[in-house]
C-alpha positions as CSV (number, residue, x, y, z in Angstrom):
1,X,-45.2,-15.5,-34.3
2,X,-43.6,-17.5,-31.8
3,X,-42.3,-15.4,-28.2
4,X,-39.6,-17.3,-26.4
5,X,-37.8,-16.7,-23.3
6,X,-34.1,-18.3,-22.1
7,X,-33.2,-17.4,-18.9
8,X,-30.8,-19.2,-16.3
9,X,-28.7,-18.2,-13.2
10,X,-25.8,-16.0,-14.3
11,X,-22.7,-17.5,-15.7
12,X,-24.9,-20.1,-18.1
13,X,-24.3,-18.1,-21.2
14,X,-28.0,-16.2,-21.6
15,X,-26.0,-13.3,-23.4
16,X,-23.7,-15.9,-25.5
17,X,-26.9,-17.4,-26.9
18,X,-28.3,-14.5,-27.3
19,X,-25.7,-12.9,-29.7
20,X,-25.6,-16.7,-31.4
21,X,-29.3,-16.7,-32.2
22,X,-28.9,-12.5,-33.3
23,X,-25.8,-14.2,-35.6
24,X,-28.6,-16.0,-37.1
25,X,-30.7,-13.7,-38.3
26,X,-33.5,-13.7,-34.8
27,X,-34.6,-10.8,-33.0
28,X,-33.6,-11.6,-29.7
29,X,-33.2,-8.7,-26.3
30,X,-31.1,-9.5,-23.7
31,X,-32.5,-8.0,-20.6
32,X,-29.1,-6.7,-19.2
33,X,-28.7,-4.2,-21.9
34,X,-31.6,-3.5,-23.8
35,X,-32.6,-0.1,-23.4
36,X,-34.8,0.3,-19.8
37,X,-36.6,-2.8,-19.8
38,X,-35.0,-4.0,-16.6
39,X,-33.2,-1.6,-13.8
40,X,-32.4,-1.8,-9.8
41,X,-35.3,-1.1,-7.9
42,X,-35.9,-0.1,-4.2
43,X,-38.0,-3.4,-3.1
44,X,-39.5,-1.5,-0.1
45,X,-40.4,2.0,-2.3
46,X,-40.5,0.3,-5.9
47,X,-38.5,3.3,-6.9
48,X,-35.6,2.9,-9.8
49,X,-32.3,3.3,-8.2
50,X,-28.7,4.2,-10.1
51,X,-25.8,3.1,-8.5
52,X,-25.0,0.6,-6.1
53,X,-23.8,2.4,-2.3
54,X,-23.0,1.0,0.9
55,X,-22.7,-2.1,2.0
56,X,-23.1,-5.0,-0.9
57,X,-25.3,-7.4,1.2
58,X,-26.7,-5.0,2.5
59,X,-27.7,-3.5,-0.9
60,X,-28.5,-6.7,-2.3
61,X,-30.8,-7.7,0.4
62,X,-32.7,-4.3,-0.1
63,X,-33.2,-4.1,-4.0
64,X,-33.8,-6.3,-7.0
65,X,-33.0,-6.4,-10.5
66,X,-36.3,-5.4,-11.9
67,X,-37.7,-6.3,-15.5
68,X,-40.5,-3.7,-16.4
69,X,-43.2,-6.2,-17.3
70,X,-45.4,-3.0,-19.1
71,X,-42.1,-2.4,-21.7
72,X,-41.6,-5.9,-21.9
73,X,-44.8,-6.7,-23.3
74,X,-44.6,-3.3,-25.7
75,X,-41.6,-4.7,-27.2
76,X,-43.3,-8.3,-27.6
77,X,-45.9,-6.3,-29.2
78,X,-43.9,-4.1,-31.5
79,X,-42.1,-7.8,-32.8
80,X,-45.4,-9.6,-33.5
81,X,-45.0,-10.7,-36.5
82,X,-41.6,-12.4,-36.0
83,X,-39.9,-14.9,-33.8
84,X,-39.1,-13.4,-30.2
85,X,-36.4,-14.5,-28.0
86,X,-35.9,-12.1,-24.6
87,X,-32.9,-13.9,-22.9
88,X,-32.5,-12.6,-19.4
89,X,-33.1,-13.4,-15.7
90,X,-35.0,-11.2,-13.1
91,X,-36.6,-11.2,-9.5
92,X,-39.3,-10.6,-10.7
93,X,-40.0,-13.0,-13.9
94,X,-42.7,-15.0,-12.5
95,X,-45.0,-12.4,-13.4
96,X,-44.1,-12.6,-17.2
97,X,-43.8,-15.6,-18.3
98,X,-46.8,-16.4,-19.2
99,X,-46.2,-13.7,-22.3
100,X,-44.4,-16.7,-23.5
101,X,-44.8,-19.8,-25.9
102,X,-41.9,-21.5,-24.6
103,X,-39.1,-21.2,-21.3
104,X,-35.6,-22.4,-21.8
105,X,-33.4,-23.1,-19.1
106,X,-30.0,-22.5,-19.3
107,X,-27.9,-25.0,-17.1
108,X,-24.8,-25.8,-16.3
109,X,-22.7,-27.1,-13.2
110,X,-22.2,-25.0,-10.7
111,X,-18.5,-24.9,-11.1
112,X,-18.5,-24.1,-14.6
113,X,-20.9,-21.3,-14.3
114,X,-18.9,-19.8,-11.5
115,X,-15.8,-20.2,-13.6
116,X,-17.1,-18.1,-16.2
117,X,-18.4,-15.3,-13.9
118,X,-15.1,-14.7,-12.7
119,X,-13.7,-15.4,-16.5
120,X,-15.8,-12.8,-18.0
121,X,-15.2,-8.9,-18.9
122,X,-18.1,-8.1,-20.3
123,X,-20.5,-7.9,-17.2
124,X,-19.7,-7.7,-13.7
125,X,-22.1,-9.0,-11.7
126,X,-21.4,-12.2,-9.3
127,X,-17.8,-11.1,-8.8
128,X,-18.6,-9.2,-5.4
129,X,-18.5,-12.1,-2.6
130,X,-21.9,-11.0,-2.0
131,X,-23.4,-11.4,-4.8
132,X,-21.6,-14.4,-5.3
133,X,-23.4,-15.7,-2.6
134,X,-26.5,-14.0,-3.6
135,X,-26.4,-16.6,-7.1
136,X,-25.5,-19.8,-5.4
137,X,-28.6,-19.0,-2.0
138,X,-30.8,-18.9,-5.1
139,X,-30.3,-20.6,-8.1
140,X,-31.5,-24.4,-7.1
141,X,-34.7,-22.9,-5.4
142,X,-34.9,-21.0,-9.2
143,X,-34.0,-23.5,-11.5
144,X,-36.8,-26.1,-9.9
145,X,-39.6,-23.4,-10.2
146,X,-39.2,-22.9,-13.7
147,X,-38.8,-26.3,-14.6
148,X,-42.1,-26.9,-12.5
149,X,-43.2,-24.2,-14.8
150,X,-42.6,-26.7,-17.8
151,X,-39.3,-24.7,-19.0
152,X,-37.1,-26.7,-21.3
153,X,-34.1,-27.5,-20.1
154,X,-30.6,-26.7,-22.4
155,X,-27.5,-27.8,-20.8
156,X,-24.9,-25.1,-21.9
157,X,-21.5,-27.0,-21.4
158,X,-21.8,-28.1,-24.8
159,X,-20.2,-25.6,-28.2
160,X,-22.4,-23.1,-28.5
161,X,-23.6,-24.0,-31.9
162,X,-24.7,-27.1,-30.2
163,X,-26.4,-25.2,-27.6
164,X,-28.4,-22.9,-30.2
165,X,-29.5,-25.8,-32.2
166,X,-30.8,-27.2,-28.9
167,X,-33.2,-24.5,-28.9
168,X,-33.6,-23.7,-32.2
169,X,-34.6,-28.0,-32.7
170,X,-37.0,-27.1,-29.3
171,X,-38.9,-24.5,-30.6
């Protein structure tokens, strides 16, 4: 079967798609809380870490959001026989994507997908100043390497039903 991934900077709605496509009837994973497929890791020592300490910049400049590219392909593997969508975003997901048959790319403006970082309640991440800054240092850089990459590019200002038959019409 088919193996899809949608990933984007935070704020573009990976985790709304992702419970729109499981609404109709796909397997889909969303990185951020499937079970150990992507933790905090030391970047010097590689080691998984729990809890964030100290300084944010500091902390942020000194570990990664890690997706465990061994227990990603496992899962892939134990969903063969159906359609696959892992909806996520990682430092490190350069080195899997190549496990996939097609890369969407969430997008919005920057404004809107700041909007709904501070706006949400369901994940926390890009609140902290620093990690706001964190998202916005990286996310052009990002966005250009994966559509160099050949990802398909889904602009998510739209309804989401409009967004989710974007992809589905694109797969």
């Amino acid at each position: 079967m088919k193996r899809y991934y949608i990933t984007g900077t935070q704020g573009t709605g990976k985790t709304t798609i992702a419970r729109e496509l499981q609404r109709r009837g796909f397997f889909v994973a969303d990185t951020d809380t499937f079970p150990d497929l992507c933790y905090w890791r030391n970047k010097a020592t590689g080691h998984k870490v729990s809890g964030k300490t100290g300084d944010r910049k500091q902390w942020l400049e000194a570990h990664e959001w890690y997706c465990d590219p061994t227990k990603l392909k496992q899962l892939l593997d134990e969903h063969a026989h159906e359609v696959v969508f892992i909806a996520g975003i990682s430092e490190n997901q350069l080195e899997y994507l190549d496990l996939f048959d097609k890369i969407f790319l969430l997008q919005c403006r920057e404004q809107t997908f700041l909007r709904r970082i501070d706006e949400r309640t369901d994940h926390h991440f890009g609140k902290d100043q620093a990690e706001r800054e964190k998202i916005l240092s990286l996310y052009k850089n990002f966005e250009n390497t994966l559509l160099l990459r050949g990802a398909i590019c889904i602009h998510t200002e739209n309804p989401i039903e409009v967004v989710a038959e974007n992809i589905i019409e694109s797969m």
